[in-house]
N, C-alpha and C positions, 0 to 999 in steps of 0.2 A: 504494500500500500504506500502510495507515496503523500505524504504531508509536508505541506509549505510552510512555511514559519514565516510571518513579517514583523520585524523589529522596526519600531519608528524612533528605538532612541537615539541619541548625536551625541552623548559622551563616550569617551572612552577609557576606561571601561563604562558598563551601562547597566545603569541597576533594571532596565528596560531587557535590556537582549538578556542579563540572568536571568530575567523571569520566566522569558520566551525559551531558553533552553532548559532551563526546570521542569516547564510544561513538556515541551517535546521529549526529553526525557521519559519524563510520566507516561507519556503517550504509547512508547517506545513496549515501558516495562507493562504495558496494561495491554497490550495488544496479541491477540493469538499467536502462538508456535508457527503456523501455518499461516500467518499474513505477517509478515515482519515490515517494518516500516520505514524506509527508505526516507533522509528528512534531507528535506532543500531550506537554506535561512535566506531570504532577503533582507537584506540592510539596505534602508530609506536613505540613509547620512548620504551613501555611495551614491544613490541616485538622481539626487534632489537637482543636481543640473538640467539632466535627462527630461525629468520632467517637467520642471521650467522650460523646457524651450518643446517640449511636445504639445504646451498649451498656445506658446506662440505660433507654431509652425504646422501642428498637426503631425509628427513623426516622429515617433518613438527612436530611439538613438538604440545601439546594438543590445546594449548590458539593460535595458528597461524593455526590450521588445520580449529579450528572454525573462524576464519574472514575469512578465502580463502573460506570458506563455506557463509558464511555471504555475502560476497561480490559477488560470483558467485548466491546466490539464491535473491539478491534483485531486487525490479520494478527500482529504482533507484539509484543512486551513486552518494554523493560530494567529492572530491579530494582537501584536502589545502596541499600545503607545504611553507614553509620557503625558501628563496631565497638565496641558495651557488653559490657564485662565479658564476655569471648569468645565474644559472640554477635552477632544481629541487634540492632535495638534497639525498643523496646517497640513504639513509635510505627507502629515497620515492620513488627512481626507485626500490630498494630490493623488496620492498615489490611489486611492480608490475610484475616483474622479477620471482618471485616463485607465483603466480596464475598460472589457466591451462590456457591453451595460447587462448581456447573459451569461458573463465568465462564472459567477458566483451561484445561479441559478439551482436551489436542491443541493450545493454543498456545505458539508456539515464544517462550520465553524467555532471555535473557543474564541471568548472574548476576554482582555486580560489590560489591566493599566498599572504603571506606578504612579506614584508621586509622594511627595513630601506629608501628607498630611492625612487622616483616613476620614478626613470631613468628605475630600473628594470620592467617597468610597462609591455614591449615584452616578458616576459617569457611566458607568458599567450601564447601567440600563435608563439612564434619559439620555444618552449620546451614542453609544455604540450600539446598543443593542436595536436603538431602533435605524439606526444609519445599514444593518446587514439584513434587518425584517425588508426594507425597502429595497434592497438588491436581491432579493429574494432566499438568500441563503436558510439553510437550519444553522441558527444559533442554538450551541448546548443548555441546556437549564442552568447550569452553575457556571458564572463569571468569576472572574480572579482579578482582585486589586491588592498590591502591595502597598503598603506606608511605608516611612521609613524606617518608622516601631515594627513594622510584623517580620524583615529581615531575623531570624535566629528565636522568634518568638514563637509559643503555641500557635496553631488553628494555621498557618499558610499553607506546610505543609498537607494538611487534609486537606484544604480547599483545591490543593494543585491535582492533587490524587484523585477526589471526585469528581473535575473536572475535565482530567487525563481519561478517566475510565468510560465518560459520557460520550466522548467526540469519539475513544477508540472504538468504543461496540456502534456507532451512527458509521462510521467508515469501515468497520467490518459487515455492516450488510449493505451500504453500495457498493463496495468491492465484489459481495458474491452476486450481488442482483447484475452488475455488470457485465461479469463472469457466465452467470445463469441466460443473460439476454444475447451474449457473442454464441452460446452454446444453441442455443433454438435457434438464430439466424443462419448458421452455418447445417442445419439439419431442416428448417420448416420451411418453406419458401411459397408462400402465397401461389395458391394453386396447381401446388404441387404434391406428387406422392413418392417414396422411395420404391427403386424399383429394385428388380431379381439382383442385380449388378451390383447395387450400393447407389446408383444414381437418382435420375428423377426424371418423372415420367408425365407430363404435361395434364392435367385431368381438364375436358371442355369446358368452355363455362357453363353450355346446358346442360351436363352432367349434375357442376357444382349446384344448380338451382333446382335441378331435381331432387338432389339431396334434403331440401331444405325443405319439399312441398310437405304437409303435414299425410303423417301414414294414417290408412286406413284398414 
């Protein structure tokens, strides 16, 4: 299963991307034997040119074409940003603002912030949660916001862990559903039957409509 990670933080180090790879971690340890999960990070910091000039110009530059690719072809997605002025922050709406408006469409999302303070702890759900219901994503039930106090303190680590385990069992059944839907394309084909051979064998349409008439 492959999981995207976007960190919106800009320092370095970044109490923002530790969070984001705590989660992914989490994700990691929570996810079946049999679906292991391959993680991609985007960092915002790296891009923030990119996308400044993808709003003037309308084209995405090499290194921003590939995360809008990354992020539109994964089973999953974490989302951290940094807490401005009690919201997301610009960098992090940019970057969601230049995706194609159906990348996120039914994918299972974690939503996750720091910041300094745990007053900001509502960002989670008056700013992010409804910014990913509008791109149509599934957001997980449980959000994750770190203070500067929850670093090393009781309750983050749950929250990461029941968080982690929410997005891995939501991307362990689009994984199989996707699995499941390549496996009947490859065998069902609209109008078609298997034949003696292994192949397929054309069935009429008046055939198919006969089928359909009610028996008597």
């Amino acid at each position: 299963m492959k999981l995207v990670v976007v960190s919106a933080g800009l320092s370095v180090p970044s109490s923002t991307r530790l969070l984001a790879d705590r989660l992914a971690t989490a994700v990691g340890r929570a996810a079946p034997a049999e679906a292991p999960v391959d993680v991609q990070v985007v960092e915002l910091r790296e891009l923030a040119v990119e996308i400044a000039h993808f709003f003037t110009n309308g084209f995405p530059g090499k290194a921003l074409a590939a995360a809008q690719e990354a992020v539109a072809g994964a089973d999953g997605l974490i989302a951290v940003t940094p807490v401005f002025s009690a919201s997301y922050s610009g960098l992090f709406k940019s970057f969601f603002d230049v995706l194609d408006k159906d990348a996120l469409v039914g994918k299972p999302v974690l939503v996750a912030a720091t910041g300094g303070s745990a007053r900001h702890s509502l960002v989670l759900e008056h700013a992010l949660r409804p910014l990913f219901a509008y791109l149509r994503a599934v957001v997980v039930p449980t959000a994750v916001y770190a203070a500067s106090e929850d670093w090393g303190a009781e309750g983050l680590e749950g929250r990461i862990e029941r968080a982690a385990g929410e997005l891995a069992g939501l991307m362990t059944g689009l994984s199989a559903g996707k699995a499941a839907t390549a496996s009947r394309a490859a065998t069902e084909l609209p109008g078609a039957r298997s034949g003696a051979d292994g192949g397929f064998t054309v069935v009429p349409f008046a055939e198919q409509l006969a089928a359909l008439a009610p028996k008597r």
